[in-house]
N, CA, C and O atoms as a CHARMM CRD file, in Angstrom:
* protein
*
  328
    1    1 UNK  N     -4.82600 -20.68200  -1.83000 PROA 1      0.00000
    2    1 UNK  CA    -5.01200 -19.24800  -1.94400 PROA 1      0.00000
    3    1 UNK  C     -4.52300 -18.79300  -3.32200 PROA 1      0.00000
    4    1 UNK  O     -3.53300 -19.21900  -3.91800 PROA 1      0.00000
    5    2 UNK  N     -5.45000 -17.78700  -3.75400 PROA 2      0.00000
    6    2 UNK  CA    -4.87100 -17.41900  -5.22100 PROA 2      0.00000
    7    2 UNK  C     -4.50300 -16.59400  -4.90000 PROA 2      0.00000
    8    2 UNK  O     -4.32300 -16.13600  -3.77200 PROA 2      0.00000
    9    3 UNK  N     -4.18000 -15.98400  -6.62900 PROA 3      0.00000
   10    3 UNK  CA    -3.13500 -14.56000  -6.42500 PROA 3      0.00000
   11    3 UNK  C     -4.01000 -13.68800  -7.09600 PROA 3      0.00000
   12    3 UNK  O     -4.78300 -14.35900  -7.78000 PROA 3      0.00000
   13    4 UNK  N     -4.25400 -12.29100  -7.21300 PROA 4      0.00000
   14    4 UNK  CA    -4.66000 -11.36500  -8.12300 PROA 4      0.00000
   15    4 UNK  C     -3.72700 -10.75000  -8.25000 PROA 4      0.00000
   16    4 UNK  O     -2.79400 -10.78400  -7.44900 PROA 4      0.00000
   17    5 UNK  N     -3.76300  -9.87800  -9.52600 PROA 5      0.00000
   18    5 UNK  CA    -2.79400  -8.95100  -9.97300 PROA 5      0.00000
   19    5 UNK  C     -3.74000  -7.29900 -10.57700 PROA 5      0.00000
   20    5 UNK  O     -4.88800  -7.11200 -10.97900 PROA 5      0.00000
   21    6 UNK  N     -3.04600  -6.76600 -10.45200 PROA 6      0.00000
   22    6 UNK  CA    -3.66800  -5.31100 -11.11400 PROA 6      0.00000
   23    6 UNK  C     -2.33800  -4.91800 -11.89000 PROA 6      0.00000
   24    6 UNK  O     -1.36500  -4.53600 -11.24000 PROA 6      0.00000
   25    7 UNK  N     -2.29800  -4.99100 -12.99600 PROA 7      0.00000
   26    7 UNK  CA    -1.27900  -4.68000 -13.98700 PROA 7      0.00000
   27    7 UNK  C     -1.30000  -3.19400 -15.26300 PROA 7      0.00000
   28    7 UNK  O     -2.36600  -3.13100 -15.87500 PROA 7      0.00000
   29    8 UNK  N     -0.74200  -2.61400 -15.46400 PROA 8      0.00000
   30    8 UNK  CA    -0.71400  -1.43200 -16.23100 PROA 8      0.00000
   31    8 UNK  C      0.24400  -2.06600 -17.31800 PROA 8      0.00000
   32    8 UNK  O      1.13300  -2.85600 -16.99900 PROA 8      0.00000
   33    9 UNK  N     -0.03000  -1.60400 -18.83700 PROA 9      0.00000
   34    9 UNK  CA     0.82900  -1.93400 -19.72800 PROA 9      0.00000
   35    9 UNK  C      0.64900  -0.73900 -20.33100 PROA 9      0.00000
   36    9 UNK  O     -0.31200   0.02200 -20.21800 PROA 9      0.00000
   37   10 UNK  N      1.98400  -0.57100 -21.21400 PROA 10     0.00000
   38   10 UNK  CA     2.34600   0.43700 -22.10000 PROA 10     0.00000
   39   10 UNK  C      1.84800   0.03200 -23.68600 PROA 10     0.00000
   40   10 UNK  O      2.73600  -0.33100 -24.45900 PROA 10     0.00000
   41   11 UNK  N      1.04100   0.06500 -23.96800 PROA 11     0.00000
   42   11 UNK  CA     0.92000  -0.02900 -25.58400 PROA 11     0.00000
   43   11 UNK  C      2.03500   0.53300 -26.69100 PROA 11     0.00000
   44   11 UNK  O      2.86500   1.42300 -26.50300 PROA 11     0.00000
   45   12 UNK  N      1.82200  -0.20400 -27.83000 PROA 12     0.00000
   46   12 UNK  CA     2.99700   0.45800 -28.97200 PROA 12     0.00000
   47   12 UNK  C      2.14700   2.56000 -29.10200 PROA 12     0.00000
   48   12 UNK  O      2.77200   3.62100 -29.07200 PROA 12     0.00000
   49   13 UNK  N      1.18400   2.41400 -29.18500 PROA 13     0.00000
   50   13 UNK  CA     1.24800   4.08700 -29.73800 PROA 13     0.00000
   51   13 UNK  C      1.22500   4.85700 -27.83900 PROA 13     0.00000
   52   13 UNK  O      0.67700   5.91800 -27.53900 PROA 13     0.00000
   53   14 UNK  N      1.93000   3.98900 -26.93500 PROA 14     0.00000
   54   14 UNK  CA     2.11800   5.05200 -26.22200 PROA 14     0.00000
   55   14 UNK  C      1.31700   5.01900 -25.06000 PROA 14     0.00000
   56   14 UNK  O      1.76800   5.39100 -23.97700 PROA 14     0.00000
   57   15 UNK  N      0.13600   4.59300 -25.20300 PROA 15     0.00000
   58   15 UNK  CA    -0.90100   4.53000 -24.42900 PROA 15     0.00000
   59   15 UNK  C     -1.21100   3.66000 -23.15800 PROA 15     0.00000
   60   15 UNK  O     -1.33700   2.49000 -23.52200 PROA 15     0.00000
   61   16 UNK  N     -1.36800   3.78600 -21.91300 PROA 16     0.00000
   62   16 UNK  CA    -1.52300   2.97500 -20.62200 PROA 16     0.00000
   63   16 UNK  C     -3.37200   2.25300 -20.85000 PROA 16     0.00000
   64   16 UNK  O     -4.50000   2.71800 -21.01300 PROA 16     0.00000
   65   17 UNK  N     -2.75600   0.95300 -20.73400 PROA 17     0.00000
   66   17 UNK  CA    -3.56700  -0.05900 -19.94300 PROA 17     0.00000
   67   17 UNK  C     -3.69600  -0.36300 -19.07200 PROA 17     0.00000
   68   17 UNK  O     -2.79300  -1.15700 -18.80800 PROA 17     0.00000
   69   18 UNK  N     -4.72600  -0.17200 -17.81700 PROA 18     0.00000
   70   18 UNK  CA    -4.99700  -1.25200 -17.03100 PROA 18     0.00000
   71   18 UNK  C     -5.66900  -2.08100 -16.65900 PROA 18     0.00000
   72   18 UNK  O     -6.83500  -1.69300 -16.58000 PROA 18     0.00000
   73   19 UNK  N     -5.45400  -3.60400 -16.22200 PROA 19     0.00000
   74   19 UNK  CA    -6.12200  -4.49200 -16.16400 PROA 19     0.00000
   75   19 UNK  C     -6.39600  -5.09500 -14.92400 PROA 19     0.00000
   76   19 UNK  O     -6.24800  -4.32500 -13.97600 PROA 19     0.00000
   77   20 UNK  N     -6.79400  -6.38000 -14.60400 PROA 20     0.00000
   78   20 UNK  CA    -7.12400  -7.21500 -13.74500 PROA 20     0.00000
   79   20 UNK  C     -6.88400  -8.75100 -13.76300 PROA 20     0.00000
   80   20 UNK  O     -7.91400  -9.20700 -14.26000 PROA 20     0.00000
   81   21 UNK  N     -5.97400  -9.86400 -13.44800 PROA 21     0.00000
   82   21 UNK  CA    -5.97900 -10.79200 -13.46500 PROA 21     0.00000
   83   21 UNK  C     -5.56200 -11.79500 -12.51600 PROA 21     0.00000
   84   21 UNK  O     -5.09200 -11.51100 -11.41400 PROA 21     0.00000
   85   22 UNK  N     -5.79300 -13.36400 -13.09000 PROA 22     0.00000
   86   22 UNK  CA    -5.27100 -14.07300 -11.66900 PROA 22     0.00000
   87   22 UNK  C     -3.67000 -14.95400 -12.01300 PROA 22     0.00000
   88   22 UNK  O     -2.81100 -15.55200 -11.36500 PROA 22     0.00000
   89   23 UNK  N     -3.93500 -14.59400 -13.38800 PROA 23     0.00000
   90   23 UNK  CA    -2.40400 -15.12700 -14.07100 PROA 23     0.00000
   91   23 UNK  C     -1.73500 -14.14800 -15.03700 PROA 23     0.00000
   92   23 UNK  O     -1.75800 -13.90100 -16.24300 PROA 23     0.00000
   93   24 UNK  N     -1.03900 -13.64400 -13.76400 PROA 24     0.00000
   94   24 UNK  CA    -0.44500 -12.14900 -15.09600 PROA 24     0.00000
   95   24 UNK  C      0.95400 -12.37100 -16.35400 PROA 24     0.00000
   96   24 UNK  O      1.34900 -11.53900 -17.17000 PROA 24     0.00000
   97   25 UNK  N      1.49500 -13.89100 -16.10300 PROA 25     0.00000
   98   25 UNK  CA     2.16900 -14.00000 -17.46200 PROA 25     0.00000
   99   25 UNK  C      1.41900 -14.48000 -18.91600 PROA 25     0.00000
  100   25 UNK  O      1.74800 -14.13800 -20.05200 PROA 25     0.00000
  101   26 UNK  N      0.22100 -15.45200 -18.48200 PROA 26     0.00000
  102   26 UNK  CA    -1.23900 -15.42700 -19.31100 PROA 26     0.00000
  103   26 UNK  C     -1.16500 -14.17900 -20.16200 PROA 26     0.00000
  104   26 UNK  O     -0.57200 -13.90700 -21.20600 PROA 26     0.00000
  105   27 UNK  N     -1.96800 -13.51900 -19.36000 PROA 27     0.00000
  106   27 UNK  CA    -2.70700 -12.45800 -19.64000 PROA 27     0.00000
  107   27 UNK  C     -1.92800 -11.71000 -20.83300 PROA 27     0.00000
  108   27 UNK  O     -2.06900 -11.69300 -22.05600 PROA 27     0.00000
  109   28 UNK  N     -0.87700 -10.98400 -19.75700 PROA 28     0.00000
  110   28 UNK  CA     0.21500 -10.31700 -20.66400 PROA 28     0.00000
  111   28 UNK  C      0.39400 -11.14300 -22.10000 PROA 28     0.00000
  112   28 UNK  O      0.41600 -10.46800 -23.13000 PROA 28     0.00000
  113   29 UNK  N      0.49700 -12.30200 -22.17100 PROA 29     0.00000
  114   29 UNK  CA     0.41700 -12.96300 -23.42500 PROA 29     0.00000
  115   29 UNK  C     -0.55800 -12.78200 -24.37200 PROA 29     0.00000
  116   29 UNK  O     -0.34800 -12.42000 -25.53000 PROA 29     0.00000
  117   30 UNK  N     -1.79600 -13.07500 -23.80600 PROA 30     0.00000
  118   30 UNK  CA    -2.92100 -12.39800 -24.60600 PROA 30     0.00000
  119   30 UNK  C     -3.10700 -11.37700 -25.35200 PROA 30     0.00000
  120   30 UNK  O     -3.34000 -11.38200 -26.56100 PROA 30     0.00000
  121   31 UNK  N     -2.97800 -10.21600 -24.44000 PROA 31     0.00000
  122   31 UNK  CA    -2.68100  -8.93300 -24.69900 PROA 31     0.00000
  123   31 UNK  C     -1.34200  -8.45400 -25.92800 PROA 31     0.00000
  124   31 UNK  O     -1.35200  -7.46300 -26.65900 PROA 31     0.00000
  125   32 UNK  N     -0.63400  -9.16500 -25.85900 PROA 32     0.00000
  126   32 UNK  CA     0.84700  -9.16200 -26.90400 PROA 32     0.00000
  127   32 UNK  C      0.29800  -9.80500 -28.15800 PROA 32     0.00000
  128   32 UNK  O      0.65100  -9.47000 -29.28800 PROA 32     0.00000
  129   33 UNK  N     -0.63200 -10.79600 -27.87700 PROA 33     0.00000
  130   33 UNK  CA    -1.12900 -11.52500 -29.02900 PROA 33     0.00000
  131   33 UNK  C     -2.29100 -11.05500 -30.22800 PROA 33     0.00000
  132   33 UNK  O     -2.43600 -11.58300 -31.33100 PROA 33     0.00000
  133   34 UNK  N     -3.13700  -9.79300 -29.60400 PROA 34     0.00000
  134   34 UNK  CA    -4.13400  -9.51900 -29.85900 PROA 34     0.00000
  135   34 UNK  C     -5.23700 -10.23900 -29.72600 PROA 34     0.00000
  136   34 UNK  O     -6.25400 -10.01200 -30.38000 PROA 34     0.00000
  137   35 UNK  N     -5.13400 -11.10300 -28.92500 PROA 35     0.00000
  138   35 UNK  CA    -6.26600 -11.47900 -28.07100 PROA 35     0.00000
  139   35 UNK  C     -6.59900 -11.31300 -26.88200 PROA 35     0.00000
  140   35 UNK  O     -7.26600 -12.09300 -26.20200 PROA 35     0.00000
  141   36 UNK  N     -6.03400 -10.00800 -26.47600 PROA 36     0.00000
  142   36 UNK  CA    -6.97400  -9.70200 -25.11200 PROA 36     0.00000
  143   36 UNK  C     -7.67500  -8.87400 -24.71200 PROA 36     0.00000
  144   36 UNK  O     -8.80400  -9.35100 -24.59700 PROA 36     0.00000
  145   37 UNK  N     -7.62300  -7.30000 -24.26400 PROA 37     0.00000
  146   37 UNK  CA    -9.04400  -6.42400 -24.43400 PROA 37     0.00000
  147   37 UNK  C     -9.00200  -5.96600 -25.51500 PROA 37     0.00000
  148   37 UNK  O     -7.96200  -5.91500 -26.17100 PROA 37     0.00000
  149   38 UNK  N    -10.54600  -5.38500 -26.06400 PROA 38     0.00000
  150   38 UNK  CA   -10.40200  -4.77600 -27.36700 PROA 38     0.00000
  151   38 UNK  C     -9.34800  -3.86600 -27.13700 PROA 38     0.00000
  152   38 UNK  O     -8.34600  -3.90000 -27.85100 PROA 38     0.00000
  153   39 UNK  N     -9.47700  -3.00900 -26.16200 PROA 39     0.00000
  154   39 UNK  CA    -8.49600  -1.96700 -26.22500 PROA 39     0.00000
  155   39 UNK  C     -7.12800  -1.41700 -26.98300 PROA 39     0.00000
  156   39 UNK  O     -6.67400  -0.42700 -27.55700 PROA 39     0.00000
  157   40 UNK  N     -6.72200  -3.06400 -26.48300 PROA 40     0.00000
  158   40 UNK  CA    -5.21200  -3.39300 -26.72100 PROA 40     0.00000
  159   40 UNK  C     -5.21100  -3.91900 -28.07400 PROA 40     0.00000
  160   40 UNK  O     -4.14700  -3.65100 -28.63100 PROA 40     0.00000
  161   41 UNK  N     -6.03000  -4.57900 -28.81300 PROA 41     0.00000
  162   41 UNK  CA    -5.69800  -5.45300 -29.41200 PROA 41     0.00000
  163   41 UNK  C     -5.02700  -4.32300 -30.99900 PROA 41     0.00000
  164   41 UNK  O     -4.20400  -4.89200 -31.71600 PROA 41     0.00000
  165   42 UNK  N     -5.28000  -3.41100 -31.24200 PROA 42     0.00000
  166   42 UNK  CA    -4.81200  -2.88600 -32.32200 PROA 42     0.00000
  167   42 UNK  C     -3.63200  -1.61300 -31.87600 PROA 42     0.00000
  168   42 UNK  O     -3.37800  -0.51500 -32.37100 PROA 42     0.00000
  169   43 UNK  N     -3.11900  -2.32500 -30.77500 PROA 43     0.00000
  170   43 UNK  CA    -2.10300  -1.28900 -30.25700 PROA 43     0.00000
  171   43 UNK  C     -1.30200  -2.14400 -29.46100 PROA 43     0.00000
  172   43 UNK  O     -1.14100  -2.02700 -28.24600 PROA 43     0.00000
  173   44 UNK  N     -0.48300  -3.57600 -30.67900 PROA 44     0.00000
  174   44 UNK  CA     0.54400  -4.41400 -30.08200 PROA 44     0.00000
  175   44 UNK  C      1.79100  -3.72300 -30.82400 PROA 44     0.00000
  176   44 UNK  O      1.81000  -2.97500 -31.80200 PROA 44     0.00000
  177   45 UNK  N      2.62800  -4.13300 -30.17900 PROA 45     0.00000
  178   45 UNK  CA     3.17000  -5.11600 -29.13800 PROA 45     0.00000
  179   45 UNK  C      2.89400  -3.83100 -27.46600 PROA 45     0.00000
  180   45 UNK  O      2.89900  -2.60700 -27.34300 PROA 45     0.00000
  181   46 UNK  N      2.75700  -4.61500 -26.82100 PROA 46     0.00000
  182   46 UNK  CA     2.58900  -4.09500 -25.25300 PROA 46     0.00000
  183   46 UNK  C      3.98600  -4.45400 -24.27600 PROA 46     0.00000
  184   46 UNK  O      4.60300  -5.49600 -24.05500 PROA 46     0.00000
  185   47 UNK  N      4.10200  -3.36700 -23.92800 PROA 47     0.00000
  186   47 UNK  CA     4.51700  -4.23700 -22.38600 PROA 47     0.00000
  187   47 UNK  C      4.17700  -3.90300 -21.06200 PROA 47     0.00000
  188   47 UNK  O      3.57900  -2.85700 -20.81000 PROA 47     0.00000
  189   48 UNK  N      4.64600  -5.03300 -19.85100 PROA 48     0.00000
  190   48 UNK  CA     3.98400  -5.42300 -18.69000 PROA 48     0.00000
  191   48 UNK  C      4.82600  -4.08900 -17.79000 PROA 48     0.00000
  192   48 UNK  O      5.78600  -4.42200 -17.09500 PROA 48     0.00000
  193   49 UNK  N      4.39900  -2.52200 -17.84800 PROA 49     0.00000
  194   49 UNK  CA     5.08100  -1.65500 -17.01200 PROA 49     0.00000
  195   49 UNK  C      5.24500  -1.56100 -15.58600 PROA 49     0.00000
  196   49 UNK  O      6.25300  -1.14600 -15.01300 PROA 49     0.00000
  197   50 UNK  N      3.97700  -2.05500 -14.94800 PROA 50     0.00000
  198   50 UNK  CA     3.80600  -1.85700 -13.67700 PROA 50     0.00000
  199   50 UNK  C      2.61900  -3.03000 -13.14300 PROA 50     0.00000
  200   50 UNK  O      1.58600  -3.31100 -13.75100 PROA 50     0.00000
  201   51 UNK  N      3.04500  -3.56400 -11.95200 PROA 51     0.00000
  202   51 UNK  CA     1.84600  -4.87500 -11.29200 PROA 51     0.00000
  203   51 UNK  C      2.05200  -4.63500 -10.12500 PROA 51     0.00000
  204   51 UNK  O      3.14600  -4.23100  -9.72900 PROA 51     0.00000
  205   52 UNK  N      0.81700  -4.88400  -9.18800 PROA 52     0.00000
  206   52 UNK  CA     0.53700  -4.64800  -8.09800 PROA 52     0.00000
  207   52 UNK  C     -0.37200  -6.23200  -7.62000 PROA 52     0.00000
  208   52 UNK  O     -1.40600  -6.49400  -8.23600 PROA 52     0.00000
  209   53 UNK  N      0.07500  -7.09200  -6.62200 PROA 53     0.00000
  210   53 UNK  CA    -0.27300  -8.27800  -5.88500 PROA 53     0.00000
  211   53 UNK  C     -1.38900  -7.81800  -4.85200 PROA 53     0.00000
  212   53 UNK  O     -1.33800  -6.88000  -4.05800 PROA 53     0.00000
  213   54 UNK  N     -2.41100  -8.73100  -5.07700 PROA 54     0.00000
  214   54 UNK  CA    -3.22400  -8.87000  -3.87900 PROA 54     0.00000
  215   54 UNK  C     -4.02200 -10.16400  -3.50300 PROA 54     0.00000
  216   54 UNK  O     -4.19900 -11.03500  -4.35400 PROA 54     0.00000
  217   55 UNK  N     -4.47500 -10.28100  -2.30500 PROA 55     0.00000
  218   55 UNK  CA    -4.82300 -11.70900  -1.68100 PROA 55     0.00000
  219   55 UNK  C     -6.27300 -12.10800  -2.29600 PROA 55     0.00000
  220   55 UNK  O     -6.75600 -13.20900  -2.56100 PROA 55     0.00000
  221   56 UNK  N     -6.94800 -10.35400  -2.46100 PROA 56     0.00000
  222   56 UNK  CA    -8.31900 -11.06600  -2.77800 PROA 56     0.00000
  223   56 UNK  C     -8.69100 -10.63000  -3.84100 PROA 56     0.00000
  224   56 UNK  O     -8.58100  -9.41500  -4.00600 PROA 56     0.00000
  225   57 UNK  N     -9.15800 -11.31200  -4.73400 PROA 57     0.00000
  226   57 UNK  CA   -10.42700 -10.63300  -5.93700 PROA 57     0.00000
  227   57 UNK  C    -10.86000  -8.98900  -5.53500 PROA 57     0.00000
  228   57 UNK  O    -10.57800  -8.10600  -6.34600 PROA 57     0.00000
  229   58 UNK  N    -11.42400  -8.71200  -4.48900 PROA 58     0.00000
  230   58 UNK  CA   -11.84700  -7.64400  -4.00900 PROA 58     0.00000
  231   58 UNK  C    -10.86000  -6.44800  -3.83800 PROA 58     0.00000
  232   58 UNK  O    -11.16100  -5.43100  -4.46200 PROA 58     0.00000
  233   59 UNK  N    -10.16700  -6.43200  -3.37700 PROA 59     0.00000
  234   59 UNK  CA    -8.89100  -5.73600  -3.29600 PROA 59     0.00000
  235   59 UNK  C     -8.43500  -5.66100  -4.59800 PROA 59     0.00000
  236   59 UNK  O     -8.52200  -4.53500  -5.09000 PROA 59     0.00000
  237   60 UNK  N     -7.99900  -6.48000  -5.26200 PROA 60     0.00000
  238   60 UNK  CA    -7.51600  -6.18900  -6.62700 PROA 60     0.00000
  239   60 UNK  C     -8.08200  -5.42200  -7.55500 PROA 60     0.00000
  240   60 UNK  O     -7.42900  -4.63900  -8.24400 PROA 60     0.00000
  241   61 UNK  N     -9.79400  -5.64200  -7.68200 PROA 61     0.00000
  242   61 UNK  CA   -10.78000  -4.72800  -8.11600 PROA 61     0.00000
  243   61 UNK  C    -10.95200  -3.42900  -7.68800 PROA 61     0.00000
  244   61 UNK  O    -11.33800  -2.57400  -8.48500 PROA 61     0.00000
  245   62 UNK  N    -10.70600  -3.15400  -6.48200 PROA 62     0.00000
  246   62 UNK  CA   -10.47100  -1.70100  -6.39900 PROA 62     0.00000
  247   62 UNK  C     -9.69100  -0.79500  -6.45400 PROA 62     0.00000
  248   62 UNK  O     -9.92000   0.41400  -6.45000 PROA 62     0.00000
  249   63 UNK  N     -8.30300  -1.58100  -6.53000 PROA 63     0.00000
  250   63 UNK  CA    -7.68200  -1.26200  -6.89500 PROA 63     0.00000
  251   63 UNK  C     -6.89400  -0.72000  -7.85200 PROA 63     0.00000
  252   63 UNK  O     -5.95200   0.07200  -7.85400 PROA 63     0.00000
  253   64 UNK  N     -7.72500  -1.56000  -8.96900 PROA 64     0.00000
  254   64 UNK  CA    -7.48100  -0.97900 -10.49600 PROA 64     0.00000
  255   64 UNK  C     -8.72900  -0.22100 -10.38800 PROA 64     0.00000
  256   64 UNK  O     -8.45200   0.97900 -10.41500 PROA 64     0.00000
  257   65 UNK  N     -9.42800  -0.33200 -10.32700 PROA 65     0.00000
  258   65 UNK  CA   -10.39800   1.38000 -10.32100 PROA 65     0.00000
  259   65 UNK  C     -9.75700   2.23900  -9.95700 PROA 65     0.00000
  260   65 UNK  O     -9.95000   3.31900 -10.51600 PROA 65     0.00000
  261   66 UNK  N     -8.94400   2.18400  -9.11300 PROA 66     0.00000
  262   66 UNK  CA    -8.52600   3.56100  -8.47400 PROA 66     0.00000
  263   66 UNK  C     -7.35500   4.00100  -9.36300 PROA 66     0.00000
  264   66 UNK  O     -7.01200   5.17600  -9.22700 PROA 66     0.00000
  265   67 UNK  N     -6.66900   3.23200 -10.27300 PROA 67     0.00000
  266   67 UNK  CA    -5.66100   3.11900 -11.24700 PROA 67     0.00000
  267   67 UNK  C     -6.30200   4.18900 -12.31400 PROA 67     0.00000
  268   67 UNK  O     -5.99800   5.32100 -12.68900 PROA 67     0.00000
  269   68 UNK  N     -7.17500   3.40300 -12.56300 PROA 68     0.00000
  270   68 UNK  CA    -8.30500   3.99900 -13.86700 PROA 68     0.00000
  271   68 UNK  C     -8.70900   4.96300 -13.77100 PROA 68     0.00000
  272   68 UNK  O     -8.95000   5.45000 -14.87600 PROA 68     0.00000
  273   69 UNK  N     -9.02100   5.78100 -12.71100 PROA 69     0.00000
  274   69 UNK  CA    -9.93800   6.93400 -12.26800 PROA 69     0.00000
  275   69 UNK  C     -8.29200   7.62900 -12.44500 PROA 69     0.00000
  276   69 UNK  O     -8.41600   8.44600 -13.35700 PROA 69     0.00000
  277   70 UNK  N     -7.03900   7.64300 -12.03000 PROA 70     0.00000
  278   70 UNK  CA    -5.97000   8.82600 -12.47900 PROA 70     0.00000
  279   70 UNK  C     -6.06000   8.97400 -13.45000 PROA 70     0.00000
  280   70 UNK  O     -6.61100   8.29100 -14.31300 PROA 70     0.00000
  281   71 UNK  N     -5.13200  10.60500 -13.53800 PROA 71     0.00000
  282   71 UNK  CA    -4.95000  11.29500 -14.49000 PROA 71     0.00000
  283   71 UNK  C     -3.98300  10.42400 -15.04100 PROA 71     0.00000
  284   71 UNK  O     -3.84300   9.33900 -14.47700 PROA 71     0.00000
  285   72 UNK  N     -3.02400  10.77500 -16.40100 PROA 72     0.00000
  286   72 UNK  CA    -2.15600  10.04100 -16.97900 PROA 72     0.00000
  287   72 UNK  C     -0.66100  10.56200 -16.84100 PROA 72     0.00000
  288   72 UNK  O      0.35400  10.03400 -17.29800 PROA 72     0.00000
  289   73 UNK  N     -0.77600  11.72100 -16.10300 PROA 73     0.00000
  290   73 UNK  CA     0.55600  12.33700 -15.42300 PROA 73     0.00000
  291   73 UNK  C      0.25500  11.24800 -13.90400 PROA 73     0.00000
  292   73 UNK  O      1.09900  10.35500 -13.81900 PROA 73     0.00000
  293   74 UNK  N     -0.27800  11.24700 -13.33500 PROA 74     0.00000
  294   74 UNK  CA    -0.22300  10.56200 -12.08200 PROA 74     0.00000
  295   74 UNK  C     -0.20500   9.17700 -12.29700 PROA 74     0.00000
  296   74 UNK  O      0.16100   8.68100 -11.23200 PROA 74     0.00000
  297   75 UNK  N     -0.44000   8.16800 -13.24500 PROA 75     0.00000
  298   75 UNK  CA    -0.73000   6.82600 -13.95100 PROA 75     0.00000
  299   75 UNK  C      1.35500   7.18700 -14.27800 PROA 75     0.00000
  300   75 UNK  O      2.14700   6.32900 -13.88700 PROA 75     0.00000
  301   76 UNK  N      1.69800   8.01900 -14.73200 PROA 76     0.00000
  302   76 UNK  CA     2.90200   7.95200 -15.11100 PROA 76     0.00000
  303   76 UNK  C      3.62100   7.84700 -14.28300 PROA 76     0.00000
  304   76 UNK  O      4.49200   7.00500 -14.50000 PROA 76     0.00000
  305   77 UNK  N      3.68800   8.49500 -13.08000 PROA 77     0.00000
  306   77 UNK  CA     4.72000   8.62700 -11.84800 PROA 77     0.00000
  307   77 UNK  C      4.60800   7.08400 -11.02900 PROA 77     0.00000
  308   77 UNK  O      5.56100   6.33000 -10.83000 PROA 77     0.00000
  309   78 UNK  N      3.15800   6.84300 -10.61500 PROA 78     0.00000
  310   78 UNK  CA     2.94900   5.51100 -10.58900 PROA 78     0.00000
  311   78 UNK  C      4.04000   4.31300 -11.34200 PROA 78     0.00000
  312   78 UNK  O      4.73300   3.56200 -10.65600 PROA 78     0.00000
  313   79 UNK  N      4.04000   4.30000 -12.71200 PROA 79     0.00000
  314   79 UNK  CA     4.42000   3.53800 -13.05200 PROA 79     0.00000
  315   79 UNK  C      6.40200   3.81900 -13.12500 PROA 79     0.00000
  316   79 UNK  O      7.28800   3.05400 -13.50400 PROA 79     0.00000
  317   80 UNK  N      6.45700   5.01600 -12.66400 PROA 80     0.00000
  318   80 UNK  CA     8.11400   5.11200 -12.73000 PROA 80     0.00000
  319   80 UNK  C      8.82000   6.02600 -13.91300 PROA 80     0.00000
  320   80 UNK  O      9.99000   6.34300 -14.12900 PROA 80     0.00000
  321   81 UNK  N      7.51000   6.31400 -14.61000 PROA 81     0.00000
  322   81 UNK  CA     8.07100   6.94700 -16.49600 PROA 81     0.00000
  323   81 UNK  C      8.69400   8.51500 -16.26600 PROA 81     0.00000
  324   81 UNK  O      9.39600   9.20000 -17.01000 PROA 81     0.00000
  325   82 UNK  N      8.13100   8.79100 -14.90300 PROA 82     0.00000
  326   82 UNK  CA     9.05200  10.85100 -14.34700 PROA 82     0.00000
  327   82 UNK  C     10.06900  10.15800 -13.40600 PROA 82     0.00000
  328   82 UNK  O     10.89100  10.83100 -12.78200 PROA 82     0.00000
């Protein structure tokens, strides 16, 4: 059984990421490296603010949609920053 992750990172200018993966110390590496979404890549160093575990691919995917679709006051409380 694998693992998924739905992860939010804080970018250097401030800004929330979220992602999707099945190896979230990977990833997070990527992302720190400037090799991982465009998004991120000109807004290192990052860090790993908030992750959420799930059993399936499916679940994990909707889950970060539903991440993505908040506002960034509600993405904030989420992650613990109020």
């Amino acid at each position: 059984m694998s693992e998924h992750f739905v992860y939010v990172l804080e970018c250097a200018d401030g800004s929330l990421y979220t992602g999707y993966t099945t190896d979230l110390e990977r990833r997070v590496a990527e992302h720190d490296a400037g090799e991982g979404a465009k998004y991120t890549r000109g807004r290192t160093p990052v860090d790993l603010v908030y992750h959420e575990r799930y059993e399936t691919r499916s679940a994990a995917m909707s889950r970060e949609y539903e991440i993505k679709e908040l506002t960034r006051a509600q993405k904030e409380r989420l992650v613990g920053f109020e």
